[in-house]
C-alpha positions in Angstrom: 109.2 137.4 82.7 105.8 135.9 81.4 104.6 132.1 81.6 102.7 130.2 79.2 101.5 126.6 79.1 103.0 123.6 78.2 102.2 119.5 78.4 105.4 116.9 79.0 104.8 112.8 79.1 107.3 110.8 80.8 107.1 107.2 80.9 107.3 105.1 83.8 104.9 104.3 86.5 105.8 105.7 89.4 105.3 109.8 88.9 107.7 111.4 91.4 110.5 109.0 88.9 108.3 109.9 85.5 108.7 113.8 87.0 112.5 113.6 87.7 113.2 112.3 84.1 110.7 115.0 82.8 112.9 117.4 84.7 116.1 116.0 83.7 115.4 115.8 79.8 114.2 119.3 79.7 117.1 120.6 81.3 119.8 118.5 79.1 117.5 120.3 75.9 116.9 123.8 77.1 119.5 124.4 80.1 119.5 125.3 84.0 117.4 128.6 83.3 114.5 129.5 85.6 112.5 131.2 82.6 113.0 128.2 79.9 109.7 127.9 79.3 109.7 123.6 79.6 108.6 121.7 83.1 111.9 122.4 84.5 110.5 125.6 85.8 108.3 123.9 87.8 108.6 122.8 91.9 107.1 119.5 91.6 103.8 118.0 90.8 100.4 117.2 92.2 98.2 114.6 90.8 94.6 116.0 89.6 93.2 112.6 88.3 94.6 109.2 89.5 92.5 107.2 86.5 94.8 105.9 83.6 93.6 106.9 80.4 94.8 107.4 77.0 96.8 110.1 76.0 94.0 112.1 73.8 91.6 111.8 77.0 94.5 112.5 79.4 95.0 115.9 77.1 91.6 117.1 77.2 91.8 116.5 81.4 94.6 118.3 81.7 92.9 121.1 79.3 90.0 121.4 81.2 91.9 121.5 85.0 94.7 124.2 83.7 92.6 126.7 85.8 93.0 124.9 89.1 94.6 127.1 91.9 97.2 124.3 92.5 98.6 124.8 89.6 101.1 127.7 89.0 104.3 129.3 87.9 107.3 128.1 89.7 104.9 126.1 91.6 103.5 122.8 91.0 102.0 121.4 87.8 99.4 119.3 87.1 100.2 114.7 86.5 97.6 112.4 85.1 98.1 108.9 84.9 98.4 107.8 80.9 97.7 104.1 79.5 99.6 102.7 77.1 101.3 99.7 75.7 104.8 100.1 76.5 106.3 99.6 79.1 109.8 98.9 81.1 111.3 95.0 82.3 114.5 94.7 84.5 115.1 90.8 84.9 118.4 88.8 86.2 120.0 86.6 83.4 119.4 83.2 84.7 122.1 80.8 85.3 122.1 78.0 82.6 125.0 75.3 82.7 127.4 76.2 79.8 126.0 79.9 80.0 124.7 81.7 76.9 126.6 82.0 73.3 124.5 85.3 72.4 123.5 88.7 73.8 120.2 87.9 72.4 119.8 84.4 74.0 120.7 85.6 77.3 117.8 88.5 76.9 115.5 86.2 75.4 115.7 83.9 78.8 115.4 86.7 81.1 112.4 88.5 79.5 110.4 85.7 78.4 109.4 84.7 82.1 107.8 88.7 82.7 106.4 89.1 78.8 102.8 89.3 78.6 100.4 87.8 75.4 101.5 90.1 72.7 104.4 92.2 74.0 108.0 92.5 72.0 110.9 93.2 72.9 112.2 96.7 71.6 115.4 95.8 70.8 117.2 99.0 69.8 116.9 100.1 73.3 118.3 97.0 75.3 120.5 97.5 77.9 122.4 94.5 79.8 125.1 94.2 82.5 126.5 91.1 81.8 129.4 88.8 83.7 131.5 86.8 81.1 133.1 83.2 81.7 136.7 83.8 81.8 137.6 80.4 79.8 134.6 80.2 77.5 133.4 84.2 77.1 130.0 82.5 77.3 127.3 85.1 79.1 126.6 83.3 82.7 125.0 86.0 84.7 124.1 89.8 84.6 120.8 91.9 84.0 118.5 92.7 81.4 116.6 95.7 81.3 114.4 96.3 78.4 110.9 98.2 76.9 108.2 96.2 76.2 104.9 97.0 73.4 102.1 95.7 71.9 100.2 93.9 75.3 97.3 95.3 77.3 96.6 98.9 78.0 97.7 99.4 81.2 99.5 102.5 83.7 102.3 103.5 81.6 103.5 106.6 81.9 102.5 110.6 83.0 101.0 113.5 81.2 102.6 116.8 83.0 100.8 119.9 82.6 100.9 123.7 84.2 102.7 126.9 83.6 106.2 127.1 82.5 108.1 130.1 82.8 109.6 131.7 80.4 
């Protein structure tokens, strides 16, 4: 079977969790084979440049440290830190008397403390866990978990690079 390149980003901060998702996506798209030719293939990562930088500089790292010995088939690929603007919030829904009428409200109060100048709330992918008053239906506790955009650059994800099989 033969091997050719291939580059994956996977958000998140912390790489061995960015890696697993990596892992997990290309599997749930290309299936449990060795020679898929996606990250999958791959026994784990080493990191080859701990700066955050944008994703066009990030690319033209991992272009330029392809050759390193480290890096092989069915052996470990390549991470680079990535900057960017988006990025992940989990917050508890704080206890207000009365509790909250809205899904929306009850984000809104969680999030706000943790938002930065300039960051939204991406909306479409909100995900809460919330607990219900039994009398009133009114939101009075739970989580919030939600993506972030549009603050400061800052660590938000990792470029993977190597050699998939395939």
């Amino acid at each position: 079977m033969g091997a050719h390149d291939f580059t994956t980003y996977a958000h998140g901060i912390n790489a061995s969790s960015a890696y697993a998702a990596a892992v997990e996506e290309a599997v749930a798209e290309n299936g449990h084979s060795r020679h898929n030719g996606t990250i999958s293939t791959t026994d784990g990562f080493i990191v080859l440049d701990d700066t955050p930088r944008p994703m066009n500089d990030a690319l033209e790292v991992a272009r330029q440290k392809l050759d390193d010995p480290r890096i092989e088939k069915r052996g470990f690929c390549g991470a680079i830190p990535v900057l960017g603007t988006r990025r992940d919030i989990s917050a508890p829904i704080p206890a207000v008397p009365g509790g909250y009428r809205t899904r929306d409200e009850a984000a809104d109060a969680a999030l706000a403390p943790y938002l930065r100048e300039g960051e939204s709330v991406d909306r479409y992918y909100l995900q809460m866990d919330v607990i219900l008053h039994a009398d009133t239906d009114r939101i009075v506790s739970g989580s919030v978990r939600a993506p972030v955009e549009g603050g400061e650059k800052t660590h938000a994800g990792w470029l993977f690079f190597g050699m998939a099989a395939s």
